[in-house]
C-alpha positions as CSV (number, residue, x, y, z in Angstrom):
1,X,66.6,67.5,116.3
2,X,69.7,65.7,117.3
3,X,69.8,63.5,114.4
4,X,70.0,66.8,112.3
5,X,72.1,68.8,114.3
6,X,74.6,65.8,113.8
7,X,74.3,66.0,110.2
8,X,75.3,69.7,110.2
9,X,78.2,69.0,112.2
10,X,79.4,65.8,109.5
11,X,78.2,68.7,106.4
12,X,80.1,71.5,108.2
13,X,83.7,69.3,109.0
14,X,83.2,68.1,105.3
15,X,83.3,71.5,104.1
16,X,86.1,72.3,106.6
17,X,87.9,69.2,105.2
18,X,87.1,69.8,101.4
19,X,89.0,74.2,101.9
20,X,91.7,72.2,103.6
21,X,92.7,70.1,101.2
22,X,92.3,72.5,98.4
23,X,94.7,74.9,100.8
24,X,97.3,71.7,100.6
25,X,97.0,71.8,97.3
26,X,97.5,75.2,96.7
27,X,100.7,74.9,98.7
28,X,101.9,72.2,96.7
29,X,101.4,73.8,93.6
30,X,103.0,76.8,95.1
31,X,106.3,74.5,96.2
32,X,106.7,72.8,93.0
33,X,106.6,76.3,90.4
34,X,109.0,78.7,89.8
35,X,109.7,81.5,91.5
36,X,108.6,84.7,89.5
37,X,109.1,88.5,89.0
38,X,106.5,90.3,87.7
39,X,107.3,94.0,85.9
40,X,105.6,96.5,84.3
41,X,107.6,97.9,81.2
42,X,106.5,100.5,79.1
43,X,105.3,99.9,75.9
44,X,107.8,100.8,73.4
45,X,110.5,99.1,75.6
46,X,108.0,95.7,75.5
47,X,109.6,94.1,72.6
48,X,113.1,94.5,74.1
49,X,112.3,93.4,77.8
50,X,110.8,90.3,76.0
51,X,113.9,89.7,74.5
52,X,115.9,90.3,77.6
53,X,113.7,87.9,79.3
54,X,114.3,85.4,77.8
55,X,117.8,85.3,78.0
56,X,117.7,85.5,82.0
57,X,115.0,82.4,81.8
58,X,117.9,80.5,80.2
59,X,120.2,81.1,83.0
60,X,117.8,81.1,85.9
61,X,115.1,78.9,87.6
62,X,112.8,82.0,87.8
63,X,109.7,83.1,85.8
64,X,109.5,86.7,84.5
65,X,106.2,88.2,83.9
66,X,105.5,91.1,81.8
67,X,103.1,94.0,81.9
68,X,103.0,96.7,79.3
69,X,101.0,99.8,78.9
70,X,102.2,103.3,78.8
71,X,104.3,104.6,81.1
72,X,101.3,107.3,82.9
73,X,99.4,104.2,83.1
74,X,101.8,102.1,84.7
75,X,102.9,105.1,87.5
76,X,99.2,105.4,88.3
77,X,98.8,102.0,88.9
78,X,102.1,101.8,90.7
79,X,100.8,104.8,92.8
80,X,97.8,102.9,93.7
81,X,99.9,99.4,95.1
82,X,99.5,97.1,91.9
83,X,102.3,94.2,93.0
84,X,105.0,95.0,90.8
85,X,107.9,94.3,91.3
86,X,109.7,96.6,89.1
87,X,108.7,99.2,86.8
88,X,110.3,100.2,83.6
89,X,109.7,103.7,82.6
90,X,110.1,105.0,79.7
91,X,111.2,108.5,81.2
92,X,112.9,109.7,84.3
93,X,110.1,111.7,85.6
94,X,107.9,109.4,87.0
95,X,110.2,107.4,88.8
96,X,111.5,110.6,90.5
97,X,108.3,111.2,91.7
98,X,108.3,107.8,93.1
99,X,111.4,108.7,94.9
100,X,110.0,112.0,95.8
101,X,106.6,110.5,97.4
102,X,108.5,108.0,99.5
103,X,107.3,105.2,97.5
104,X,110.8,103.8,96.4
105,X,113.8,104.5,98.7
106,X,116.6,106.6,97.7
107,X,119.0,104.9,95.2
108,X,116.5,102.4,94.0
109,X,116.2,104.1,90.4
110,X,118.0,103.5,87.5
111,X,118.9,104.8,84.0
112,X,118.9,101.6,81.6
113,X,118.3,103.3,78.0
114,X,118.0,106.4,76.2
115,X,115.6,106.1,73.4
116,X,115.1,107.5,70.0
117,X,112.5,109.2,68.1
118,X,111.9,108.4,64.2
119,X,109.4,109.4,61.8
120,X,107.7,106.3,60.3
121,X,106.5,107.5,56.7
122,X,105.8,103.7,54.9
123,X,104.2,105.5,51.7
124,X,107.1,107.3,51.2
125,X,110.9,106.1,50.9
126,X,113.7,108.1,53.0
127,X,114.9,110.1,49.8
128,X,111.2,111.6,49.1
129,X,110.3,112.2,52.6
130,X,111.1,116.1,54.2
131,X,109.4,117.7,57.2
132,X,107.7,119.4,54.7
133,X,105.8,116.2,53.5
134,X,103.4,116.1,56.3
135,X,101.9,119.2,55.1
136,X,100.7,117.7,52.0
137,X,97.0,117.1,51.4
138,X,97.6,113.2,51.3
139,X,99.0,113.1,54.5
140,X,95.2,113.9,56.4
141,X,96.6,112.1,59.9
142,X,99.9,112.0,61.7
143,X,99.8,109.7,64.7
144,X,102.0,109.9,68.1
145,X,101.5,108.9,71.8
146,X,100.0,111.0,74.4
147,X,102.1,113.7,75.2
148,X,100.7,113.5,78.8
149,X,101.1,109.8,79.2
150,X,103.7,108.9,77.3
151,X,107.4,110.2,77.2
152,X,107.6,109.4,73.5
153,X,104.4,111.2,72.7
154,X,106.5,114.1,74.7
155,X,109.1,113.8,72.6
156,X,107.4,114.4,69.3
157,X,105.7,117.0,70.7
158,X,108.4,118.5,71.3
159,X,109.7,118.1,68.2
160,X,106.7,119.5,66.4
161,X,107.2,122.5,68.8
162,X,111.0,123.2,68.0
163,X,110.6,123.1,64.2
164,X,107.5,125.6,64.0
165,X,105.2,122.5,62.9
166,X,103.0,121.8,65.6
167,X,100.2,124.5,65.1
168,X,100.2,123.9,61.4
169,X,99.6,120.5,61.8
170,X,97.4,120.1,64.9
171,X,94.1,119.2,62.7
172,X,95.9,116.4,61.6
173,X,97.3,114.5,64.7
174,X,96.1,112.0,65.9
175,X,97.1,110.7,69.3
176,X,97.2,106.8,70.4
177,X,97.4,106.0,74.8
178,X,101.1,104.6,74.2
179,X,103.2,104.8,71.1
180,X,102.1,100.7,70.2
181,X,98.6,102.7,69.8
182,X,100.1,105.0,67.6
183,X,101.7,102.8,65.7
184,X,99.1,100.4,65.0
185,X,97.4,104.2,63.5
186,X,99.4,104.0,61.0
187,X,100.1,100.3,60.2
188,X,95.9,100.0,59.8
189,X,96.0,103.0,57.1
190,X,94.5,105.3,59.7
191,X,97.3,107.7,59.5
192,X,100.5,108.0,57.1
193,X,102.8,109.0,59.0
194,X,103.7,108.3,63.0
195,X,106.5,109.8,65.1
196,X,107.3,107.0,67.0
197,X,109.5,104.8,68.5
198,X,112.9,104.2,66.9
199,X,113.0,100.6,68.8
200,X,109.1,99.8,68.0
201,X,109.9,100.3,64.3
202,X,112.8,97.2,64.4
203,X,110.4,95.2,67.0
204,X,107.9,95.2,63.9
205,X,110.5,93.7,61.1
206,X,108.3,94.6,58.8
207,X,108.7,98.0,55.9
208,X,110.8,99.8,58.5
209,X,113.2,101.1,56.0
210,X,111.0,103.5,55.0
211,X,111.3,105.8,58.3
212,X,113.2,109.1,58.9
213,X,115.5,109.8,62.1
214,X,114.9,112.8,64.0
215,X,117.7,114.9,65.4
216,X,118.1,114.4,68.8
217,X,119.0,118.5,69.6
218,X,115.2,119.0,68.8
219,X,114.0,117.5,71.4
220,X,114.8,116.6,75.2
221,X,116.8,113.1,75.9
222,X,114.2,110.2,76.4
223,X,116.5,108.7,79.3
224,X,114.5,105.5,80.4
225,X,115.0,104.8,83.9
226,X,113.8,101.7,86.0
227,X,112.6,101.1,90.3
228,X,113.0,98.7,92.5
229,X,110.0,97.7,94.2
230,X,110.8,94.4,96.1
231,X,113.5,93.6,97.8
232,X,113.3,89.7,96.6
233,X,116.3,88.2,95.8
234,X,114.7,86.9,92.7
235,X,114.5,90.6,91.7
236,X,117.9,91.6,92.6
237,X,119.1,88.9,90.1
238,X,117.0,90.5,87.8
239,X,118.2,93.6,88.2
240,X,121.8,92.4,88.4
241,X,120.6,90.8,84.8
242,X,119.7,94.2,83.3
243,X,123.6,95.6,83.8
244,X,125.1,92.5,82.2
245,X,126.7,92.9,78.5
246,X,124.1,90.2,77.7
247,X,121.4,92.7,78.5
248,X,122.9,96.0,77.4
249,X,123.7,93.8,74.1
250,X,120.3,93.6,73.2
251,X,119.3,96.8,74.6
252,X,121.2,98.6,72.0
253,X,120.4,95.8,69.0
254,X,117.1,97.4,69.7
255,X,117.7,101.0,68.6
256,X,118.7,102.3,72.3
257,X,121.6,103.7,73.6
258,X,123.5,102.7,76.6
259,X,123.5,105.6,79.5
């Protein structure tokens, strides 16, 4: 019995000794990488932050990692205590209800873009292409975000609202979760045309001539705004980042304007 109860004691100090050194280890793994910052960006604004990114990796000893999915999906999850750090929106109104539901204190929200919304029509070229072509029989599917997740999807409802079209074409829309989704509708041959992302459109470098801008009065600003959600230093230097002409540079390279 005691020749057994020794060998539990040698097994047990051995395992004991074994989560130790894997703890050391994890700490001097932990010593020896970069600091990081992790964000969640919208989806259309992916591309961009990428590029900004990037450029702050060049000029600091800090890792930034992305996460992108539309902007409800990113406020739930934010909502529910996912460890970002920031958050990206691609509207206003979500961070305000941050603000509002004591999640992010006052004067930790900011505008960094206002976007634009385009009509992406690669079977047609700019001269042939009217409002009116989306009515044609060819044109069976017309793909957009979620107006109820994504802002951009709002916007081109909107837009379908304020020129009379939306009823007339409801049987053919077809909505994606985030304007990437509805994009990819309509790269895949799904759909014809998208209302979509003016900024999406120049990430994709590829037939984007053949799009249509939309007038801004017809529908409501798409003024992006970003939270603070650590106090890190690492993610005020990030933040410091996003104000510099380096950022707003590429910012508007990307088919935003500057607030």
């Amino acid at each position: 019995m005691a020749t057994l109860w020794r060998l539990y004691r040698v097994e047990l100090a051995a395992n004991y000794l074994v989560i130790l050194l894997i703890c050391l280890h994890i700490n001097v793994v932990n010593a020896n990488a970069r600091e990081q910052v992790h964000i969640a960006v919208a989806t259309n604004f992916l591309g961009t932050a990428q590029q900004i990114k990037s450029e702050f990796e060049k000029h600091h000893d800090i890792n930034v990692l992305l996460s992108a999915a539309s902007t409800g999906k990113l406020f739930a999850q934010v909502v529910h205590g996912a460890p970002y750090e920031i958050f990206m929106s691609a509207d206003q109104a979500r961070p305000q209800q941050l603000e509002q539901q004591g999640l992010i204190k006052k004067g930790q929200r900011f505008d960094y873009a206002i976007g634009e919304l385009v009509i992406w029509h690669p079977n047609y070229s700019t001269e042939d292409f009217g409002l009116q072509t989306m009515l044609k029989p060819e044109v069976s599917r017309i793909a957009m975000a979620n107006p109820r997740t994504a802002p951009y999807g709002l916007a081109a409802q909107q837009f379908l609202n304020t020129t009379k079209l939306l009823n007339v074409l409801q049987p053919k829309i077809v909505r994606g979760e985030n304007v990437g989704q509805a994009i990819q509708f309509v790269r895949s041959g799904n759909a014809q045309v998208g209302i979509v992302a003016h900024s999406m459109l120049i990430a994709l470098k590829e037939n984007i001539s053949h799009y249509t801008a939309i007038d801004q009065q017809l529908y409501r600003p798409i003024v992006q705004q970003f939270v603070v959600l650590s106090e890190r230093s690492e993610v005020a230097l990030f933040v410091d980042f996003l104000a510099s002409d380096n950022a707003r540079s590429i910012i508007k390279r990307n088919g935003y304007r500057i607030p």
